[in-house]
Each structure stands twice: as structure tokens, then as C-alpha cells.
N, C-alpha and C positions, 0 to 999 in steps of 0.2 A: 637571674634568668639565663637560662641555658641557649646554644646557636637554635634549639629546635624550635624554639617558643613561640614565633610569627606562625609556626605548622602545625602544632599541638594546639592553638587557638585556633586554626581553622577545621581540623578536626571536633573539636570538643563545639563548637558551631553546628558542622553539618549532623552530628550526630542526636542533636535536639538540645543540647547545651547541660549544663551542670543540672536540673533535674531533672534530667532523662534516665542519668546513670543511675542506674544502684551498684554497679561494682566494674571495677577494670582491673585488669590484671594485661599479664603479656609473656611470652615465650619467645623463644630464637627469632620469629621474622613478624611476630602477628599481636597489635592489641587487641586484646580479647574483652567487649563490653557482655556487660546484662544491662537492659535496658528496658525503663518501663513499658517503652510502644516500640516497636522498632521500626512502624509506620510514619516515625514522627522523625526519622533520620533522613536523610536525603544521599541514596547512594551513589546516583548519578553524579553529584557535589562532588561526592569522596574519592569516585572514581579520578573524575577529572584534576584531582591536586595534584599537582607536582609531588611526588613522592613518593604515593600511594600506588602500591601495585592493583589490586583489587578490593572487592569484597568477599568474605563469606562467611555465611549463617549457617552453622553447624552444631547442634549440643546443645542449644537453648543460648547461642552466644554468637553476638552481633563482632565479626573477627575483622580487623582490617590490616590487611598485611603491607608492609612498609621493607619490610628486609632486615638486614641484621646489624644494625642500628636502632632499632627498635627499642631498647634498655635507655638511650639518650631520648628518644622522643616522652619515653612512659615518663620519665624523669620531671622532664617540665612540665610536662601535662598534669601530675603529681600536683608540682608547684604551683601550678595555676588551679589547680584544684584545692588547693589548701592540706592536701593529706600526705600521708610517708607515707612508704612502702612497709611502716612498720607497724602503721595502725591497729592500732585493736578494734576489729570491727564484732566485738559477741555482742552488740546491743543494734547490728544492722540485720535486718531482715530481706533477704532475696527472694526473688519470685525463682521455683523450682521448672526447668524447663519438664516439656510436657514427653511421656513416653520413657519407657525403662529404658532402651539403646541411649537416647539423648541424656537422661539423669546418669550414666554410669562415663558416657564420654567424660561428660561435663566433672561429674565428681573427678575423675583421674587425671583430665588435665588439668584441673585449678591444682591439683595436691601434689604435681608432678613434675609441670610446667615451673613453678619457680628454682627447684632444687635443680634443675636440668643441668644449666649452666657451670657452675659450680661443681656438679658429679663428672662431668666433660672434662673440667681442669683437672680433677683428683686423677683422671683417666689419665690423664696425659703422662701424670709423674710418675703410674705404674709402667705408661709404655717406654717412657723414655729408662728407667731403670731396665725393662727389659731388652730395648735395646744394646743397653752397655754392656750388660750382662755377657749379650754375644759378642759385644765386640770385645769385652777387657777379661770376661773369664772371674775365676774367685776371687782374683785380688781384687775387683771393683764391689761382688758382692759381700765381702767381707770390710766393702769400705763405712764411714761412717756418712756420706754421703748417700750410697744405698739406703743405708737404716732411716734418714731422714727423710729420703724422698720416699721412701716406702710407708711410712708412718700417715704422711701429708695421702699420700693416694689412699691407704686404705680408711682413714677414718670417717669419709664421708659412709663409706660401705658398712664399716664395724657398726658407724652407730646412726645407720639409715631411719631406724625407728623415733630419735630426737629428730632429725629433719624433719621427716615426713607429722612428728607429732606440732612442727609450727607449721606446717601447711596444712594441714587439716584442721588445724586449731580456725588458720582464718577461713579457711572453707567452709565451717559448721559452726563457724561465732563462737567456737569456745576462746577462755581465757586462755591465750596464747602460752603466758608460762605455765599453765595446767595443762596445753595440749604437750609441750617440751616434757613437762613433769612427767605423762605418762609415756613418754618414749623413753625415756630414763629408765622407767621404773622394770619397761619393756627389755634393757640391756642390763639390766643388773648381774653382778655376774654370779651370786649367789644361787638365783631361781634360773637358770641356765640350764639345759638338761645334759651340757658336759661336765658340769659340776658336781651335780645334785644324781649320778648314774656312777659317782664315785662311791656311795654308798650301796645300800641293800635296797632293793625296790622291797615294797610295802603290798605291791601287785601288780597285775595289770588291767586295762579297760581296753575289750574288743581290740577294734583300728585305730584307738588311741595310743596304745601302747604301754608303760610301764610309769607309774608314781612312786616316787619317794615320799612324800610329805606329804601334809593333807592342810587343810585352813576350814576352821571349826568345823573337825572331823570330815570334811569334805573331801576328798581325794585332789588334789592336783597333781596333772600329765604335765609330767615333764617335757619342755622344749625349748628352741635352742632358737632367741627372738633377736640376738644379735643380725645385722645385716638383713632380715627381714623386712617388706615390703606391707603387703595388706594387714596384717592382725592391727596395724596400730591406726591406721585408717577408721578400720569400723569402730575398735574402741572410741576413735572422738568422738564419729559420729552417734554413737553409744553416750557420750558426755554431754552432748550437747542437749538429748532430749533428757537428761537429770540436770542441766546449769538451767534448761527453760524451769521445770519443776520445782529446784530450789530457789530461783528466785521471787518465785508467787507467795512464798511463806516463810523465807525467810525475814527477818526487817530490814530496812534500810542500814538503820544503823553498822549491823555486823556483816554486811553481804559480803564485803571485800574478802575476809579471810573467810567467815561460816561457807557460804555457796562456794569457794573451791574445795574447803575442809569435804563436804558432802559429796561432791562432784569427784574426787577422790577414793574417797572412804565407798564408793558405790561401783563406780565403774574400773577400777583395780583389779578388785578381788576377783567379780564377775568375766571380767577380760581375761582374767589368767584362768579361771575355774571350766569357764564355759567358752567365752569369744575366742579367745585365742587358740585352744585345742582346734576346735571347728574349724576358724580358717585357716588355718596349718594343716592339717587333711584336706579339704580342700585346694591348696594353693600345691600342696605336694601330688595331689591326683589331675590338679591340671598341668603341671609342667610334667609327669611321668605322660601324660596322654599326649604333649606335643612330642616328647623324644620316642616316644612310642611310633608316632604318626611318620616323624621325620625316619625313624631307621626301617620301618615299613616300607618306605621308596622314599630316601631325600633326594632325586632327583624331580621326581615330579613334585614334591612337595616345595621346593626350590623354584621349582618351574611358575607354581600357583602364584606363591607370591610376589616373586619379580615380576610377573606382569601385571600384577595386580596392586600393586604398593603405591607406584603414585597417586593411583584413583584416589585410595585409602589416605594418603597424603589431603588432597581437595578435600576432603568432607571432616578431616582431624580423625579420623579413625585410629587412624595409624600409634595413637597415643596407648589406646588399649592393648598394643602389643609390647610394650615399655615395661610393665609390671610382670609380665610371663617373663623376660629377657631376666629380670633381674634376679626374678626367683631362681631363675636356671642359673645365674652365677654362681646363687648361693647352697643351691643344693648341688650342680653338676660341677661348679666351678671354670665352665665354659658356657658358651650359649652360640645357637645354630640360628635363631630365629630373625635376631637383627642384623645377621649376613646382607641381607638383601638392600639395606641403606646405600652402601658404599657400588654394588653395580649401577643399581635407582639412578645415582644422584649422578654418576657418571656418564651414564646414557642419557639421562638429561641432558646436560652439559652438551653432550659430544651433538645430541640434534641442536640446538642453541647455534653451537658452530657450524653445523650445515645448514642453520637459517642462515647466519650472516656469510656464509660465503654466496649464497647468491639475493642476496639482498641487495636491492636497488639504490636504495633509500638512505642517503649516506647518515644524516640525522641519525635517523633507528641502528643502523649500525653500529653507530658509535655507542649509543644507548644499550645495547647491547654486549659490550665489552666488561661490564662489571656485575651484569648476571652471569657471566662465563667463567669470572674471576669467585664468583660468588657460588658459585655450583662446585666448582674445584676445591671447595674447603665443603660440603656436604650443606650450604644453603640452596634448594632448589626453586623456592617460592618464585622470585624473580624473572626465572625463566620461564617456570608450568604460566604464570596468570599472565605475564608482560608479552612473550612469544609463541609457545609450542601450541599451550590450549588453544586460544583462539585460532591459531592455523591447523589446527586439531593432527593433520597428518604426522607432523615431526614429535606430536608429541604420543599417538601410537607409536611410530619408529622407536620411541626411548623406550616404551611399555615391551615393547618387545626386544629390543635390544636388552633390557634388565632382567628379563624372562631368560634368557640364554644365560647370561652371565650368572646370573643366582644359580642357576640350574649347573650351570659348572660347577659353583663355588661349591655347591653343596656334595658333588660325582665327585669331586677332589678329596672332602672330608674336612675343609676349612672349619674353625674353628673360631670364636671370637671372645677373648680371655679379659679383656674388659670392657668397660663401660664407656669407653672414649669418646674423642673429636672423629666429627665424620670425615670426609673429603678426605686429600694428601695426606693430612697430621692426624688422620687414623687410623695409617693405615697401622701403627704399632700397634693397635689391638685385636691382631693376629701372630704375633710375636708370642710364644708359650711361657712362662714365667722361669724357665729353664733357660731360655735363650733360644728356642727354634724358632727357627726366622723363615722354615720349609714353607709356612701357612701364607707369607709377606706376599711369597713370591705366586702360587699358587693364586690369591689373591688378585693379585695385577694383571696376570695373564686374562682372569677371565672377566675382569675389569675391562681390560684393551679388548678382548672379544666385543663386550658390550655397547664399546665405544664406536668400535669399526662400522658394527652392525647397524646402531643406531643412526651413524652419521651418513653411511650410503643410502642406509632408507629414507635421509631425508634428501638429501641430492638427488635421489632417480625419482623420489615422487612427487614430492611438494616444489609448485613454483611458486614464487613471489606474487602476491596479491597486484602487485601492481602491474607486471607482464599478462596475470590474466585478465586486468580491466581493458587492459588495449586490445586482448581478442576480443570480449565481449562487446568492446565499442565498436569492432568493423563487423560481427555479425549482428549487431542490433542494425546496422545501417541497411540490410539485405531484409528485415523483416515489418513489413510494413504496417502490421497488425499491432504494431507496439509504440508508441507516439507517451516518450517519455517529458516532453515537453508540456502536456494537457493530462489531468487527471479527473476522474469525476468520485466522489466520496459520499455516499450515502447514508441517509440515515438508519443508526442503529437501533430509534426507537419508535414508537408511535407515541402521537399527540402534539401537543402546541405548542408552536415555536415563538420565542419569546428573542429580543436583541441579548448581546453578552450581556451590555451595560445595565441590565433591568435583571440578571446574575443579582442572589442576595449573598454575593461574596465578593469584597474590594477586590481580591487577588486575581479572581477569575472575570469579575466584571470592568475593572482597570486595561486590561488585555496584557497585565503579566503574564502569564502562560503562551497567549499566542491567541490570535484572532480564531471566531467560534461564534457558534450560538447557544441559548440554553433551550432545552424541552421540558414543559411539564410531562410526563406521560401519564398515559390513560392504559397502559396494560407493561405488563413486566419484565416482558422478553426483550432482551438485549442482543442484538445480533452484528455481526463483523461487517463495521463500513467502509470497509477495505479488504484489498486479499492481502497478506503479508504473515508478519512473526509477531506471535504475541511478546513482548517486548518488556512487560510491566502488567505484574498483576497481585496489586496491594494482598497479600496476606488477609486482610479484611475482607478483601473480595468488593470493595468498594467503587473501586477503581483497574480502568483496563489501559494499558496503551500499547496501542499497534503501529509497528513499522511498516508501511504499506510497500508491495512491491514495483511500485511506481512511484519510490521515494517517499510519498506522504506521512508523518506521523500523528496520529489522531490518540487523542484522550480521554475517553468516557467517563464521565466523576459521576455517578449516582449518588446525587442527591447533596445537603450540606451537612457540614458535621458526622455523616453516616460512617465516620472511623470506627466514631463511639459505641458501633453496634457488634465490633468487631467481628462482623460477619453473620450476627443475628437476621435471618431474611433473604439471603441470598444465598444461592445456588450454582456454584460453576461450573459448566463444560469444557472446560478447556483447562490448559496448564502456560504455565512459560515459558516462552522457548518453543510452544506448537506453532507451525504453520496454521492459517485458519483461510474461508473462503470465503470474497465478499456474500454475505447475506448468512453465514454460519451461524448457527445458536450457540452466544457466549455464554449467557447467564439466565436465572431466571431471578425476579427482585417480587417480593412479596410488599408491594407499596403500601401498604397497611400496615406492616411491623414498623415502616419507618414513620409515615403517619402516628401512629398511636404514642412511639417513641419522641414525638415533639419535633421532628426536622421537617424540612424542608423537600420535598420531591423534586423539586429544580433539579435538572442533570444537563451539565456545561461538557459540549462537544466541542474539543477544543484539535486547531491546527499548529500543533507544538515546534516545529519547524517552520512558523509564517516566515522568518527572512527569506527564506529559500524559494521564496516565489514572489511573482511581480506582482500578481491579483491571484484576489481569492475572491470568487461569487458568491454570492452566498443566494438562496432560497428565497424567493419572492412571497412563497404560500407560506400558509399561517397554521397551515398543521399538516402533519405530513406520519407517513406510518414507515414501517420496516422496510428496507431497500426504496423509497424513492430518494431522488437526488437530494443531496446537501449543499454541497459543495460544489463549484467546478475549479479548479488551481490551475494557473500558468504560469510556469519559470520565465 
């Protein structure tokens, strides 16, 4: 067992435990789950671990970010999970997340996300040969050290199509050495269209362009699948709906070798005849439409995305600009698009340090010091979920500090010649492969711009949370209307008030949760028995919890078991993260879909912060409707 294992077990806990998962995986800062309920995880848990920066659900994927150590944590969690990183998962079945945007995140970072790491090293050996380049001249590129580190950087590139065919192989359950197989078959150098354009072309097809060869008598378009990106993607997933098919008719006995032999022999031919033409028009008309876009005005185009890129960071977006970058290596032999990484991550960083230079709070401070170390090499997670987001100001300041800086990068004409490490150690992938180092420099200036910019905006705007509670605490003292010591909490619903204890649920009638009562109701409107932020609101729609702005936080559980209707029956008004008004309409509950469905109408009103108060009243009457008192709480 690995140092992480005490932490990987409590993840693998909060997140509903070994069968919850159907699949993890993980990239730079973040484990990335599918998860059969994801109502069934508990984020508040995962929040509060020591280690964990955040949560987020983005793609159809339950993400929990940790930082860049993350590779050590997947490791043991692996190990306590019983699996390798090498599994052959073609006989696992995933649940598809819901919405085309979410299925194409999701397909591109599972397929993209593993090879990441590893294509960042091969970067590095390109940059560092470029650098030498400038500094030693021909005698270094004539050396045999060049040749080797040249060889090591470009192979991940040359034969992108094997990587990507084991990561799509586990993405789509195919047999992993048949997804390899067909990335292979994808680099051959035979059917190459620099090969096969040494002969006479036979014709041509429209926007396909010219064939030499044909396969039974079929025409095959010549192309050039080396260092390619998408064709060998859809092939898997092309593979995987002929591995479901032969394995329904094939026997048992023969599947091992027959169903690849098929799986092969089907999606090959097709891939080169049809698939791969297609996506090669397609992948060439979308990278010709962003350098299109970008020499149209790359200033403003620069502009858009640096201030727009962190956002796109929070939600995993940011993954779908990863495949255009690469295309553009291999067809332009530079790329414009992933410019914007290196200002991002620096104007991050630079508000980071203008939190901690007026940060009170010597603790967080400290805490602080390895998100900033952590940002200076192109990890920014750390900082967006641990500081700037929640102070929201410092982390616009970066948004727009990174908006100037890309917007330079781009008025300059920078350039970025490979696929490297982000932060300091990339910055060699502005280094030209001739040795220009003009780009390095151009680079950093508008970098430092970035930084400048970001960090005085967070100095002159943003003050520390804890200077503005001690304003708050002398004008609360002048306003006499406000009596944070007494609360009154009302009821969200109408009908019979019943004790916790008589709750048909141990959890909720034990007074785990926090002191409460339950209600049968007699109509279905649920309304806000408090004014505050909605705080929690189950996916299901099951469940609400409000932060009330007089401190109190309140729990609504409609009903028992009512997870399992995943939202069958109810109605909601509201979002998370809204402000709401005591007596607001939250929801509407159709109590007869839950009735008929076999539960329980019980719905436990619960005061989820009881420590926090010395009494809590509760209601004398025995039934009670929408806005009369509940509660009355005193600190």
C-alpha cells in the first residue's frame, strides 16, 4: 500500500463505496468517477478531506480534484480496488452521460486524459533539443544526442494513432490490443498518402482528393494518418458496436481470436474506405476555420479566450480544445489556440499572490504557498477551487488579466511548436525548431503583463473575508432590526406534524442529521422556511438545503427512499446557488407518484447545524400549513 491509502479509502467511502463506481479514471489534478447515483456520494464528506480541493460534475463525471499528485492517489485506490490501470474493461458496461455537449466532453477526456502526461514529457525533449539548438548551433544538431532526444519527443506524435487506439479501446470496451491494432494499422506506412502519391493516381473524389489504390475495387483516398488525432477515435468506437455484435454469435469456445479476427476484418477496411476520409475533411475544415477565425483578427480572438479559459477550465471544457491544438500541429506544424494556457495559468497564480499578500489568516496563508508553487508550473486547480473562486473577485482579476495577455500573445504573432509542459518548463514550446527563441521572449512579456494586471486587481479590489466580517460585525451592531441571536423557521409545508423520533428512517429519526420534525403533508407545495441560499439541491429534486441568512440551515427530505424516483413527481423552482424568500415556492411534489411508487410521504425538516444553538423550539401544534412557525432557534 502506497502513503495515499488512509485518503483513497476515504474517498472511495464518501463517494458510496466500491459499488457505486462503474469507472475512474484521472488526469493532471482530478479523479474523474462514473457513478451509478451520484446522489449516493456525499460531497460535503469529500469537500471537507484534507486534501481535496473541490468537487465537480461535469461530462456525465463525478470529478474530484486533489492536485498534481493525483497519479499517487489513483494508484492506491486502484489497489484497494482490486484493478490496474491496465484492465481490460470490453466486458464493462457504462452508463452514457446524458446530452451530446456532455457525451463528446466526456468521450475526449477519457481518450485524452491518460496519454496527456506522457505527450507533456515527449514535449519537453522536443523543447529542450530546441533550446540547445539556439544555444550550440549545428554542432549540437548534428549531434547524436539531438537524434535521440528527437526520436523520444517525436514518437508519441508519429504514432499518436497507437496511443489514442489504447485509450479508446478502454473508453468503448474494446479489446485493447485491437484498439492498438488499429492504430497501427492507422500508421502503416504503406497506405500513407506520402507513400502511395509516389505513384500515378487512379483519380479523384470531389473534396476527397486523389486515390491510388482501391480495395475490392472500391476507391481508397489517400491520407496521411500518422500523428493524427480523431479518425482512430471513431474507428474504436466504430469497433466496439461490431465486438457487441460478434460476440452474440460467435461461440464461446473461439471468441478470443474469432471476435477480434471479425472486429478487424470489419472495421479496417471501412475506417480507411469511409471513416477515416470523412474525418480527415472534417478535422482539416475545422482547424482551417480556427486559423481562418484567428488571422481574421487574432487579437480579438485572443482576447475571447483568455478570458474565457478558466471558466472553460471549471466545467472540463477546456479538454475539447486539445484535439483542434493537435490537429493544428500536424497539419500547420504550429498551433495558436493553446497560447492562452500559459497567460491563464499565470494570472491565476499572480491573483493567488495578491490573495496572500493581504491575507490575515496566517494558516491559509501558508496553505497557500503550494497552490502558487503549483500554478507556476501550469497546475491552476488549487488555486481557482481552494482561493480565487470562492473570493470570486481575484479570480475575475486572473480572467482578465489572461484576456490582455493572450490578446498580446496573439498581436505579437507567438506561436506554439509543441505539445509541452505548461507553467515555467513550457515555456520551450515557443522556441521554433530552428532555434528562435524571439517567441520565448515575446511570450513572457506578455505573461508579466498578465501578471501585473491580475495581481493589482486583486490588491485594489478584493479584501480579505475576515476584515470584511469585522465591518459587518460594527454595522450589524447600529441595526436593530436584525437580532442574529433569535431565529424564527417556518414551515415549508402543510399538514401533520409528527416527532423526529416517529421519522421511518433510523438516520433521520436518531437525530443524526440534527434536531427537526417530520410532516405528513396533505398538498405538495413546498416553500422556503427561511430566506437564504439554496445551498443543496439533490439532482433528484428530492431534497433541498438552505442556508438561512440568519445563520440557520434547514433540510427538506421529501419523503423516504424518494432518491429512487430520480425526480419522477416533482417539480422545481428554483436552482442552487439561488437566493430564495422566506415563504418562496421551491417545488411542487406530486404526493401520489410517491404514494403509488410504495414510499413513504414522511418529510423530515431537519436543523442541520443544531450545535450551533443552545435551543431549538419547536411547535406545540399538530399541524401546521405553509409559512406558520416551526422553529424558534437561540445561540
Amino acid at each position: 500500500m502506497g502513503k495515499y491509502t488512509n485518503f483513497a479509502t476515504s474517498i472511495l467511502n464518501e463517494v458510496g463505496g466500491k459499488d457505486n463506481i462503474v469507472t475512474v479514471t484521472h488526469c493532471l489534478t482530478r479523479l474523474r468517477f462514473k457513478l451509478k447515483d451520484e446522489s449516493a456520494a456525499n460531497e460535503e464528506a469529500l469537500k471537507a478531506l484534507d486534501g481535496v480541493i473541490t468537487i465537480v460534475k461535469s461530462g456525465g463525471q463525478f470529478q474530484v480534484v486533489i492536485g498534481n499528485h493525483v497519479n499517487l492517489v489513483y494508484a492506491d485506490l486502484c489497489e484497494i480496488l482490486g484493478i490496474t490501470d491496465q484492465n481490460n474493461n470490453e466486458n464493462v458496461e457504462e452508463e452514457k452521460p446524458k446530452g451530446i455537449i456532455n457525451r463528446l466532453i466526456d468521450i475526449i477526456s477519457s481518450c485524452f486524459a491518460p496519454i496527456l502526461g506522457p505527450m507533456v514529457a515527449c514535449g519537453l525533449f522536443k523543447g529542450i533539443n530546441a533550446l540547445l539548438v539556439w544555444a550550440l548551433g549545428a554542432t549540437y544538431s548534428a549531434s547524436g544526442v539531438y537524434l535521440v532526444f528527437n526520436a523520444i519527443g517525436d514518437s508519441i506524435f508519429y504514432f499518436m494513432p497507437i496511443m489514442l487506439g489504447y485509450s479508446s479501446a478502454k473508453k468503448f470496451n474494446v479489446n485493447i490490443v485491437v484498439g492498438m491494432l488499429i492504430g497501427a494499422t492507422l500508421c502503416y506506412p504503406s497506405i500513407q498518402a506520402a507513400t502511395l502519391s509516389a505513384g500515378e493516381a487512379l483519380g479523384t473524389i470531389g473534396l476527397f482528393g486523389d486515390y491510388y489504390t482501391t480495395f475490392a475495387g472500391i476507391p481508397m483516398i489517400a491520407a496521411n494518418y500518422t500523428t493524427s488525432v480523431i479518425p482512430v477515435v471513431v474507428v474504436v468506437a466504430f469497433a466496439s458496436w461490431i465486438q457487441k455484435w460478434a460476440k452474440k454469435f460467435v461461440p464461446d469456445m473461439i471468441q478470443s481470436y474469432f471476435v477480434p479476427f471479425l472486429v478487424l476484418l470489419v472495421s479496417l477496411p471501412i475506417g480507411l474506405l469511409l471513416i477515416g476520409p470523412l474525418v480527415q475533411l472534417f478535422t482539416n475544415l475545422l482547424s482551417m476555420g480556427f486559423t481562418n477565425l484567428f488571422n481574421f483578427s487574432p487579437v480579438l480572438t485572443g482576447i475571447v479566450l483568455g478570458f474565457f479559459w478558466q471558466v472553460l477550465i471549471i466545467f472540463g471544457l477546456h479538454w475539447s480544445a486539445v484535439p483542434v491544438a493537435m490537429i493544428n500541429l500536424g497539419n500547420l506544424g504550429y498551433d495558436t489556440l493553446l497560447l492562452v494556457t500559459h497567460p491563464a495559468a499565470f494570472a491565476q497564480t499572480a491573483a493567488l499572490i495578491g490573495m496572500c499578500v493581504k491575507l490575515k489568516n496566517k494558516k491559509k496563508k501558508m496553505m497557500a504557498v503550494p497552490a502558487v508553487i503549483s500554478g507556476l508550473f501550469g497546475i491552476t486547480e488549487p488555486s481557482i477551487y481552494g482561493y480565487t473562486l470562492p473570493a470570486r473577485i481575484p479570480f475575475v482579476a486572473s480572467m482578465i488579466g489572461a484576456m490582455v495577455g493572450n490578446g498580446m500573445m496573439c498581436a505579437f504573432g507567438v506561436k506554439r511548436y509543441i505539445m509541452g509542459a505548461g507553467g515555467i518548463p513550457g515555456m520551450v514550446n515557443y522556441i521554433s525548431p530552428e532555434g528562435d527563441v524571439s517567441g520565448v521572449v515575446l511570450a513572457a512579456v506578455s505573461i508579466l503583463v498578465a501578471m501585473v494586471i491580475s495581481f493589482v486587481l486583486t490588491i485594489v479590489l478584493w479584501k480579505d473575508k475576515e476584515e470584511e466580517q469585522k465591518v459587518m460585525n460594527v454595522k450589524s451592531s447600529t441595526i436593530p432590526s436584525i437580532d442574529v441571536n433569535e431565529a424564527e423557521v417556518v414551515s415549508p409545508l402543510q399538514g401533520d406534524v409528527i416527532s423526529l423520533s416517529a421519522v421511518k428512517d433510523p438516520v433521520f429519526a436518531g437525530g443524526a442529521m440534527g434536531n427537526g420534525v417530520g410532516i405528513i403533508p396533505t398538498d405538495g407545495k413546498v416553500t422556503a422556511p427561511v430566506s437564504g441560499i439554496v445551498s443543496t439541491l439533490f439532482p433528484t429534486k428530492h431534497a433541498i438545503g438552505i442556508t438561512g441568512d440568519n445563520g440557520v440551515e434547514v433540510l427538506i427530505h421529501v419523503g423516504m427512499d424518494t432518491v429512487n424516483l430520480e425526480g419522477r413527481g416533482f417539480t422545481t423552482y428554483i436552482q442552487q446557488g439561488d437566493h430564495v424568500n422566506k415563504g418562496q415556492l421551491l417545488m411542487d411534489v406530486d404526493l401520489n407518484v410517491i404514494k403509488e411508487a410504495g414510499y413513504e410521504i414522511q418529510t423530515p425538516v431537519i436543523i442541520t447545524n443544531t450545535n450551533d444553538f443552545k435551543t431549538i423550539e419547536i411547535t406545540k401544534t399538530s399541524s401546521v400549513k405553509n409559512g406558520m412557525p416551526l422553529f424558534e432557534v437561540v445561540r
